[in-house]
C-alpha positions as CSV (number, residue, x, y, z in Angstrom):
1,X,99.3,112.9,37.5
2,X,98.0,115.4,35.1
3,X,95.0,115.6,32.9
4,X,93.6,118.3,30.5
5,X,89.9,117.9,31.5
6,X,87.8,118.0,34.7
7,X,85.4,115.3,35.7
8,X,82.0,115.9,36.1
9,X,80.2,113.2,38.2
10,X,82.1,110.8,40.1
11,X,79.0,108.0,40.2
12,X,80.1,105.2,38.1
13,X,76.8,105.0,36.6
14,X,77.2,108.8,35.7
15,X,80.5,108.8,34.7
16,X,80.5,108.3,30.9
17,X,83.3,110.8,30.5
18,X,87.0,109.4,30.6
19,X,87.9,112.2,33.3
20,X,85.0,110.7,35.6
21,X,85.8,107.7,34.9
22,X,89.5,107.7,35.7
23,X,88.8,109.0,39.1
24,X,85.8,107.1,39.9
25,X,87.4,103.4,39.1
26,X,89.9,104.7,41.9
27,X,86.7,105.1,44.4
28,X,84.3,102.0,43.3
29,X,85.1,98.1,42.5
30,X,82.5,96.1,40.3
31,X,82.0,92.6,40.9
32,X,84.4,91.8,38.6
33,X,87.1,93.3,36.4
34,X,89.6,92.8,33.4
35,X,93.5,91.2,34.0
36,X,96.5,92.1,32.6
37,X,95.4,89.9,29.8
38,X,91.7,91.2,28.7
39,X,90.0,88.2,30.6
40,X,87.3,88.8,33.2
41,X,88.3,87.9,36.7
42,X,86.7,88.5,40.3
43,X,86.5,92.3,41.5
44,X,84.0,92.1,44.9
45,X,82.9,88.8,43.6
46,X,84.8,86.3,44.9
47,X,83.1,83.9,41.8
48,X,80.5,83.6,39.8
49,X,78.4,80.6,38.0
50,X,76.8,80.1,34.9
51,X,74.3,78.0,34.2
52,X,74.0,76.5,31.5
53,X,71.5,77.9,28.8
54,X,73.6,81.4,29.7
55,X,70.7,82.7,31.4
56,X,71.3,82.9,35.0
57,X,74.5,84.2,36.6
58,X,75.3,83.8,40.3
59,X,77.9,85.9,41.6
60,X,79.1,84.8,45.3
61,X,80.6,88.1,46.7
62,X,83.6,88.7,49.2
63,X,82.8,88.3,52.7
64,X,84.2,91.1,54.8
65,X,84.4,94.2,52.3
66,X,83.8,97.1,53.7
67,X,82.5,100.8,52.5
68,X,85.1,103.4,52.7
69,X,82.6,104.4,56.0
70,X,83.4,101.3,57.8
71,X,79.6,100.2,56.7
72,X,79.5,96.1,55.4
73,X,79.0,95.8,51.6
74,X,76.5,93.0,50.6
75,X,74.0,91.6,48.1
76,X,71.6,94.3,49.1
77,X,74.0,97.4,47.5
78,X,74.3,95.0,44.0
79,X,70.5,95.1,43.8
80,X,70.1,98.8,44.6
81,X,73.1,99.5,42.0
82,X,70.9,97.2,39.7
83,X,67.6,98.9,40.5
84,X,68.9,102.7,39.7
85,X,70.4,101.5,36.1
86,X,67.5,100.6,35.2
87,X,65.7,103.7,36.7
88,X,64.4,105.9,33.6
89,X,64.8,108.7,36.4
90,X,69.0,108.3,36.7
91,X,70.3,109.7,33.5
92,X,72.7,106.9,32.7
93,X,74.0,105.8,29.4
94,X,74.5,102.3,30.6
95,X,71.0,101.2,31.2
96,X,70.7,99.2,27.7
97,X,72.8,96.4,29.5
98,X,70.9,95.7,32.5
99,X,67.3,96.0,31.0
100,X,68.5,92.9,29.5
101,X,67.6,91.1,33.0
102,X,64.1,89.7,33.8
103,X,64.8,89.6,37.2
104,X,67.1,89.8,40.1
105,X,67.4,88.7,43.7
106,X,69.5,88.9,46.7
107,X,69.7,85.1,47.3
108,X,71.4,86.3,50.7
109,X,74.3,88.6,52.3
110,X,76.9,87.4,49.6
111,X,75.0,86.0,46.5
112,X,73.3,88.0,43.8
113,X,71.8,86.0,41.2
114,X,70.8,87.6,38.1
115,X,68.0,86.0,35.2
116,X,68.3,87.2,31.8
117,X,65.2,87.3,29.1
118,X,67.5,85.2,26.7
119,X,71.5,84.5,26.4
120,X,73.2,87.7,26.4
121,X,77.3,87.4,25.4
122,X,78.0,90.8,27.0
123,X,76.7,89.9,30.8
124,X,79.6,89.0,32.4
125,X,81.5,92.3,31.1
126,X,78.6,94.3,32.4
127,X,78.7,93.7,35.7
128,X,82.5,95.7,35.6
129,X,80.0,98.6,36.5
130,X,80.9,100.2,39.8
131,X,78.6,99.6,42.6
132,X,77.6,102.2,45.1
133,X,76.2,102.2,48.5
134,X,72.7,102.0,49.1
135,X,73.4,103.3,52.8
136,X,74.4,106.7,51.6
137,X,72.1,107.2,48.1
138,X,68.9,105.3,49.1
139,X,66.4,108.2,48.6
140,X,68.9,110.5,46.9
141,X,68.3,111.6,43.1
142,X,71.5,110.4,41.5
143,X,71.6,112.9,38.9
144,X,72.3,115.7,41.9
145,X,73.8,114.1,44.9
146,X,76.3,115.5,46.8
147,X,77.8,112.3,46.6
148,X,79.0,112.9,42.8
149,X,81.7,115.3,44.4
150,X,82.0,113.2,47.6
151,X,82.0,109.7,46.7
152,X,82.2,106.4,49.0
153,X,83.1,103.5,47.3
154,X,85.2,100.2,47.9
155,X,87.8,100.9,46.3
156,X,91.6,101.1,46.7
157,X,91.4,104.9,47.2
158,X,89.2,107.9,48.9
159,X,88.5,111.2,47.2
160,X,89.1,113.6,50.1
161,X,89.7,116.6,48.4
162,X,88.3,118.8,45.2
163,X,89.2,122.3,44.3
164,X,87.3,122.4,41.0
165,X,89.6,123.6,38.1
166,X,92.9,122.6,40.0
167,X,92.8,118.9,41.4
168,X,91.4,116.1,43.2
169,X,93.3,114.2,46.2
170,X,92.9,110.7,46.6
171,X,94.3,109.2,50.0
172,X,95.1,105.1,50.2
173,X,92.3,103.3,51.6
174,X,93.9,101.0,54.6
175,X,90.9,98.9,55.0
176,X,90.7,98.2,51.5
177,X,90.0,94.5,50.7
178,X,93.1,93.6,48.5
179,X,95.5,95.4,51.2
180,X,96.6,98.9,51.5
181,X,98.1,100.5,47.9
182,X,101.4,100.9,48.5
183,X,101.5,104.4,47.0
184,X,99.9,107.0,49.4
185,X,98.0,109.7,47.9
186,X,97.4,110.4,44.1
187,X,97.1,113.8,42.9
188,X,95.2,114.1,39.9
189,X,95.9,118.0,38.9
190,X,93.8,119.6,35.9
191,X,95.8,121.5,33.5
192,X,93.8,122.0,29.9
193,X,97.3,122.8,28.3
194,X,99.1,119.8,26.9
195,X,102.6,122.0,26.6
196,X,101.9,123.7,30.2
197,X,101.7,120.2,31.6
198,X,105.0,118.6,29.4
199,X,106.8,121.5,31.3
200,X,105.6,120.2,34.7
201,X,106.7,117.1,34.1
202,X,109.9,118.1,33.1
203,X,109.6,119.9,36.6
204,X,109.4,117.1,38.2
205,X,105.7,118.5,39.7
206,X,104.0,115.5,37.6
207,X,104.6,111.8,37.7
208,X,102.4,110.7,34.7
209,X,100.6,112.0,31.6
210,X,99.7,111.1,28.7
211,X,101.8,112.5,26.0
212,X,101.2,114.0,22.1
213,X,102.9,112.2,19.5
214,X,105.3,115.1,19.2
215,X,106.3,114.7,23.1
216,X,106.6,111.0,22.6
217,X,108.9,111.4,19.2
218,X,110.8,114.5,19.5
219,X,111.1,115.7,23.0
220,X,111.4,112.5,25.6
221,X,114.6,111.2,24.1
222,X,117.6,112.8,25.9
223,X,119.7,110.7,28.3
224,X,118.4,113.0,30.8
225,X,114.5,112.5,30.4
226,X,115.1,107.9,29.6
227,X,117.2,108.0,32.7
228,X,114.6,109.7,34.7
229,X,111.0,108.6,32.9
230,X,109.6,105.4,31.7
231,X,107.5,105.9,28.0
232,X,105.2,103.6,27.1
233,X,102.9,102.8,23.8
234,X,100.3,100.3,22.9
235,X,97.6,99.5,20.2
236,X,94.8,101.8,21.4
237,X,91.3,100.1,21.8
238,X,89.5,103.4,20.8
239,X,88.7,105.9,17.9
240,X,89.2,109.5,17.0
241,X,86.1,110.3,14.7
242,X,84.3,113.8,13.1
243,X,80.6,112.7,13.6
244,X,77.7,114.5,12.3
245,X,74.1,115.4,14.3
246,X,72.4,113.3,11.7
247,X,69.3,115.3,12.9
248,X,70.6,118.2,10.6
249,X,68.9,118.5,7.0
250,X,73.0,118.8,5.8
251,X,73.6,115.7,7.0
252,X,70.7,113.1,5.9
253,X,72.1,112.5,2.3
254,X,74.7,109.2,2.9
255,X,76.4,110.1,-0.3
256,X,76.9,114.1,1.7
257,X,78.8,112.0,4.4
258,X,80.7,109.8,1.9
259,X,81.9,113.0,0.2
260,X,82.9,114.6,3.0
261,X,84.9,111.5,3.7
262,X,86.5,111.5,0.4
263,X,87.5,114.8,0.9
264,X,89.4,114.4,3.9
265,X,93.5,113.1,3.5
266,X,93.7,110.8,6.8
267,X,96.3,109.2,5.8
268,X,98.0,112.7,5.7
269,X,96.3,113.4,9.3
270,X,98.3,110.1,10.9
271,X,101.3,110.7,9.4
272,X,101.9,114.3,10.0
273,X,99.7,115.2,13.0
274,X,100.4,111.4,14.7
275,X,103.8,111.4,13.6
276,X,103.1,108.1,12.2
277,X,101.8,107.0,15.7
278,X,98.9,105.3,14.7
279,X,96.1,104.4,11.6
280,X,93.5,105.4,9.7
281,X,90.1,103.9,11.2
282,X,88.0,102.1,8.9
283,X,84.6,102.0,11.5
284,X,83.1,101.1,14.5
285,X,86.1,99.2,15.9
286,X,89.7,99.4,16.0
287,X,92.1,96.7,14.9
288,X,92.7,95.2,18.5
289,X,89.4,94.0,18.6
290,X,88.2,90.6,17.1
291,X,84.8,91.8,16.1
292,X,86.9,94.5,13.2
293,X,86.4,93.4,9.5
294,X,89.8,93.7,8.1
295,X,87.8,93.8,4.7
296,X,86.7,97.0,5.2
297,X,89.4,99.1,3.5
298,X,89.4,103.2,4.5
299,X,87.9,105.6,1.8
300,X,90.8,106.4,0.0
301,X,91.7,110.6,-0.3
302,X,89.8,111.5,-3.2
303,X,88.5,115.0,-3.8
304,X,87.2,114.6,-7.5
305,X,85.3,111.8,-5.9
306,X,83.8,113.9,-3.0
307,X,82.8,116.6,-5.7
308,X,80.8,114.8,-8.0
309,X,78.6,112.9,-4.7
310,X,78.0,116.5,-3.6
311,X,76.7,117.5,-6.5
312,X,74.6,114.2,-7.1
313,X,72.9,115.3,-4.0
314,X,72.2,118.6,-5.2
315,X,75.1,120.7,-3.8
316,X,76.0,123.0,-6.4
317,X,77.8,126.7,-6.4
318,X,74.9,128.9,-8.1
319,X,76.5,132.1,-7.4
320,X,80.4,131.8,-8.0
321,X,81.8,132.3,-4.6
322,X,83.5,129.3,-4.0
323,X,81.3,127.1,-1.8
324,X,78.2,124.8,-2.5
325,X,74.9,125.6,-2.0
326,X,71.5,124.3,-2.5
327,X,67.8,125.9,-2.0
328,X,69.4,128.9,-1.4
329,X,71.3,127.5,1.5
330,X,75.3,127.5,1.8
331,X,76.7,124.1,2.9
332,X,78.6,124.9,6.1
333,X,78.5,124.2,9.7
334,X,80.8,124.3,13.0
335,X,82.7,121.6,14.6
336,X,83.6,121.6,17.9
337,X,86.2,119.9,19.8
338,X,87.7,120.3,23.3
339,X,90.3,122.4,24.6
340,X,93.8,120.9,25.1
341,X,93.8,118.6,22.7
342,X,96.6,119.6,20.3
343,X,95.7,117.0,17.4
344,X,92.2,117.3,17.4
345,X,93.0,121.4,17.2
346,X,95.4,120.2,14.5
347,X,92.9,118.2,12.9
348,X,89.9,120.4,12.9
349,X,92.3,123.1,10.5
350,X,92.8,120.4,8.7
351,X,89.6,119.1,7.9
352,X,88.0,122.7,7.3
353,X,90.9,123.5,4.7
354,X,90.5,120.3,3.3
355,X,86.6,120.5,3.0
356,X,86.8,124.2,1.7
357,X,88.7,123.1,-1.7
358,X,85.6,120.8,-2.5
359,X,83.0,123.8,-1.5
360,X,82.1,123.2,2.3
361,X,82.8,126.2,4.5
362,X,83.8,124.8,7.9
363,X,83.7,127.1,11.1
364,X,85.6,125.6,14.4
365,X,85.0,125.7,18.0
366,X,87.1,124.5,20.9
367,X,85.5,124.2,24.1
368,X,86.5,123.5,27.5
369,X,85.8,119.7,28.0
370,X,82.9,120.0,30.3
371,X,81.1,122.8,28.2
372,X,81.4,120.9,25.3
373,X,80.5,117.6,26.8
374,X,77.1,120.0,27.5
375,X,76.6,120.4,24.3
376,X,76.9,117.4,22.9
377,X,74.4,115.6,25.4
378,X,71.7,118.4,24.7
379,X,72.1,118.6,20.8
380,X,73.8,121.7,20.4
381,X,76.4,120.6,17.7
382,X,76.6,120.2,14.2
383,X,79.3,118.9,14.2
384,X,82.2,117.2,16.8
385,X,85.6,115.6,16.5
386,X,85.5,113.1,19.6
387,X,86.6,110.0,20.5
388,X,85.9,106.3,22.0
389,X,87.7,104.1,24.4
390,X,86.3,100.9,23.9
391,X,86.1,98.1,26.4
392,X,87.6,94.4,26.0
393,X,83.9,93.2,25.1
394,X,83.1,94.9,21.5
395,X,79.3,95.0,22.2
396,X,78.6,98.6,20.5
397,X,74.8,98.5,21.2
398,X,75.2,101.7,23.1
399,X,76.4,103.8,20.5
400,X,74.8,103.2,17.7
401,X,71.5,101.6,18.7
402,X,68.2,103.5,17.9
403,X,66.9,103.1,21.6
404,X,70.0,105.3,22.8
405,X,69.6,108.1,20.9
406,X,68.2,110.2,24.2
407,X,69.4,113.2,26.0
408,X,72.8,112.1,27.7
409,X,73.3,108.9,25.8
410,X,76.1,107.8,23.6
411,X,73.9,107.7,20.7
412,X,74.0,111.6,20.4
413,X,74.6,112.0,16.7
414,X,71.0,110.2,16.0
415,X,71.9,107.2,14.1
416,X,69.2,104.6,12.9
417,X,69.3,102.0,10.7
418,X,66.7,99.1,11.1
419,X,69.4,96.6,10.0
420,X,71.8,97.8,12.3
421,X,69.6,97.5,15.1
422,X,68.3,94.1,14.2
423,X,72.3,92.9,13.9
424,X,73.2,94.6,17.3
425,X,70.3,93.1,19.2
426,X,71.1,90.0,17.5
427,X,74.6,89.7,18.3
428,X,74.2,90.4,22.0
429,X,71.9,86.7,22.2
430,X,74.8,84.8,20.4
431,X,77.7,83.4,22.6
432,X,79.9,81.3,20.0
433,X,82.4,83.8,18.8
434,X,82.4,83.2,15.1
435,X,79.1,83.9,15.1
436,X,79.1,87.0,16.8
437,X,81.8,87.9,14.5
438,X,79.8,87.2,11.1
439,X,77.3,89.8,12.4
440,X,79.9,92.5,13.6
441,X,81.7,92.0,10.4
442,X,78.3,92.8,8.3
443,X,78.0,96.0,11.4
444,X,81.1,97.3,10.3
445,X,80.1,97.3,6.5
446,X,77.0,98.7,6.9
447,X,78.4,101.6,9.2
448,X,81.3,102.4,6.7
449,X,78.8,102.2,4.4
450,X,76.2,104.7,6.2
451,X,79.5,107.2,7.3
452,X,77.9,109.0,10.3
453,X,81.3,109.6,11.2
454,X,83.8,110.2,8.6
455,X,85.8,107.8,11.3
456,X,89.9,109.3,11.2
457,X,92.3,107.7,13.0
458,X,92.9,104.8,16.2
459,X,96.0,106.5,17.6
460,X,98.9,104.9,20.2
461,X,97.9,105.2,23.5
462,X,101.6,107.1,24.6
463,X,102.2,108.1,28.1
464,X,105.0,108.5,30.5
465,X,105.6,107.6,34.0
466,X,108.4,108.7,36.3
467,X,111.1,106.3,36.5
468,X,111.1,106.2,39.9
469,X,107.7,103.9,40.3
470,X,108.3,100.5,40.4
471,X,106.6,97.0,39.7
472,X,105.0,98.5,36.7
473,X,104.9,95.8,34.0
474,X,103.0,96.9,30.6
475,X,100.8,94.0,29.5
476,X,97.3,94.1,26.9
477,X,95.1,96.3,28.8
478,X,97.9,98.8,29.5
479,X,100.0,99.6,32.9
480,X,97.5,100.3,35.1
481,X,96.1,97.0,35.9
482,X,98.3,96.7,38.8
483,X,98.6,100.2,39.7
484,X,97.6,99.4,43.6
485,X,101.0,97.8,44.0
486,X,103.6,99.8,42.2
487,X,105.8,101.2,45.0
488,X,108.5,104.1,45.1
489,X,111.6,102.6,47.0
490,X,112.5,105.0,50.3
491,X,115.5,107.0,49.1
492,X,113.3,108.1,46.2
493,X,110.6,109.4,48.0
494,X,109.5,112.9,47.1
495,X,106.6,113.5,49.1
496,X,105.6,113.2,52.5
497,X,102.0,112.8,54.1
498,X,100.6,112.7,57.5
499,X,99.4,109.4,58.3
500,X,96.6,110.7,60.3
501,X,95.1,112.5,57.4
502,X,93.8,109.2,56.1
């Protein structure tokens, strides 16, 4: 399989990047996990009860798992899991979850029971979180482990190889609780260039990717390329957004990030750079989720509009060269966006033509993913066109609560709004739906509102997968649900590994 970036730390309390994340859900199990469907079900927990008032959880774990080391897994590895995301010394994003929890214990071998301050709606989905060995990281400072490049998890597959800028190996894992995968080793190769790897592909060198909307439209449609690959597309449950360091002077004026909003043709961007494949987002969650207020309507392409906001908030051109300025300041700035990402490339032009015709001079920057990863999590940016991939459970307290505004956490543009905070902490106490769906409705108006991203488009998730992989049946979440049982029948077996190896 083929992907344009690298991860960076394979700890799935680290891994807030989807690179790391990929690989590390292949090393680590959490107690439980999402179904074909988008419904919770048991992962290393066997069950799990409720009690009543929603404030205690007790998760009875599977007997007999073992570490990929031959080591037991038991209660004891949840609660160290537990204690390091809530250890201000590991530099996770996901703490906010789990500081929701009063207390913990290790009732015995197999049952973890967990005691929350009040009814939080987003528990259960929390505890998807891989969980790690306390054998191997007890003492160790997470952050620098060797382990981030060498994990042992549970899971259906070992990392036993990593030549950084080329590819991780990941070998089948034949004490694996579920059974043996069926499919041997996975390759996951790195290749920044989205053409580069299309013409692997076509080489028969890959097996999957994820394709452009130009590869999905105009070049995977030959007899040839249906009879030999499978394509597949579904509602995405993420975002493509430009967002702003709200920590800049430039961009503290709401009616400055309105404008800019204005000023930008995304219906244009989905059309031509999508190919149609996809929408213009309207704010914090795409349509596939229930928490999105289909009364939020996008900001409609409007440049006389964007004008007349920047000049209400004192952006004027003084000396006749084109672009706005104010104190003696010109209004422009540099986005950044990473490296082998043709629409976001395509986008960024885009956007600083677009923006230049109402007075904004816009520099771009395209980084390799890891560098600009960097820079984001330290505040180096002005500006960055990113996106999300959202879980099943909407809960969006990580991103745009004030608490997680620190070095390394998702709240990296430096959003606060006291109402916003008071709605997200709120919703997270509330387990009745409707409820929660009144306050994420009010969320999204306030954040469309606010514009601390001018928020672009939720794309098709599009990808491709040789034919020659069976049992692969696309359902809600996708086609990888299942992925430890899809199977490649004997005669059209390409590759060949030692059995020893693993």
């Amino acid at each position: 399989m083929g992907s344009i970036g690298e991860p960076k730390r394979l700890l799935p309390l680290l891994a807030s990047d989807s690179a790391s994340a990929t690989i590390s859900s292949f090393v680590f199990n959490g107690l439980l996990k999402y179904d074909k469907d988008g419904n919770l079900t048991g992962d290393l927990a066997g069950s799990w009860d409720v009690s009543k008032d929603g404030k205690v959880i007790t998760f009875h774990l599977r007997k007999g798992v073992r570490w990929q080391d031959g080591k037991p897994f038991t209660a004891r590895d949840v609660m160290f899991t537990f204690n390091k995301l809530r250890d201000p010394k590991v530099a996770t994003p996901y703490s906010g979850d789990y500081l929701e929890v009063e207390r913990a214990e290790v009732v015995d071998d197999y049952t973890f029971r967990v005691y929350y301050k009040r009814p939080f709606a987003p528990a259960l989905s929390s505890w998807t979180m891989g969980i790690i060995p306390e054998h191997l990281l007890k003492g160790e400072d997470l952050n620098t482990t060797r382990y981030n490049r060498h994990p042992v998890g549970t899971g259906p597959y070992k990392l036993v190889e990593w030549i950084t800028g080329q590819k991780l190996v990941l070998e089948a894992n034949p004490g694996y609780f579920e059974g043996r995968p069926c499919i041997d080793r996975i390759v996951y190769r790195i290749i920044p260039d989205p053409s580069t790897m299309f013409m692997e592909l076509k080489a028969g060198n890959l097996d999957y990717m994820g394709l452009t909307p130009f590869q999905y439209k105009r070049q995977t449609n030959s007899p040839s390329f249906k009879e030999r690959f499978r394509k597949f597309k579904y509602p995405s449950y993420g975002y493509t957004y430009l967002g702003y360091n709200l920590r800049l002077p430039m961009f503290q004026d709401r009616r400055v990030r309105q404008a800019l909003t204005y000023a930008i043709d995304r219906k244009m961007i989905v059309d031509v750079v999508l190919l149609g494949l996809g929408q213009v987002s309207t704010g914090p969650f795409p349509p596939s989720l229930w928490a999105c207020n289909p009364h939020v309507k996008p900001y409609p392409y409007n440049p006389q509009k964007a004008r007349e906001l920047l000049e209400e908030a004192g952006w004027r051109d003084t000396d006749g060269d084109g672009f706005l300025d104010k104190d003696g300041r010109p209004f422009q700035f540099t986005v950044i966006t990473n490296q082998g990402n043709l629409q976001r490339a395509a986008v960024a032009e885009i956007i600083q033509y677009e923006l230049a015709q109402v007075g904004v001079k816009v520099k771009i920057r395209i980084l390799e993913w890891q560098a600009m990863l960097h820079a984001i999590m330290e505040g180096n940016f002005q500006a960055v066109i990113l996106g999300w991939s959202l879980g099943y459970e909407p809960d969006p307290y990580d991103i745009w609560h004030s608490s997680k505004t620190g070095r390394g956490e998702f709240n990296f543009i430096g959003y606060k709004n006291p109402e916003v905070d008071k709605i997200l902490k709120e919703a997270r106490a509330i387990f009745d739906r409707e409820e929660r769906k009144r306050l994420y409705y009010r969320f999204h108006e306030i954040i469309a509102r606010d514009q601390p991203y001018t928020f672009l488009y939720v794309p098709d998730s599009l990808s491709i997968l040789s034919a020659r992989f069976k049992n692969v049946e696309p359902a809600k979440t996708g086609i990888w649900y299942n992925y430890i049982h899809w199977y490649v029948p004997k005669g059209q077996q390409k590759y060949r590994i030692e059995r020893g190896s693993q």
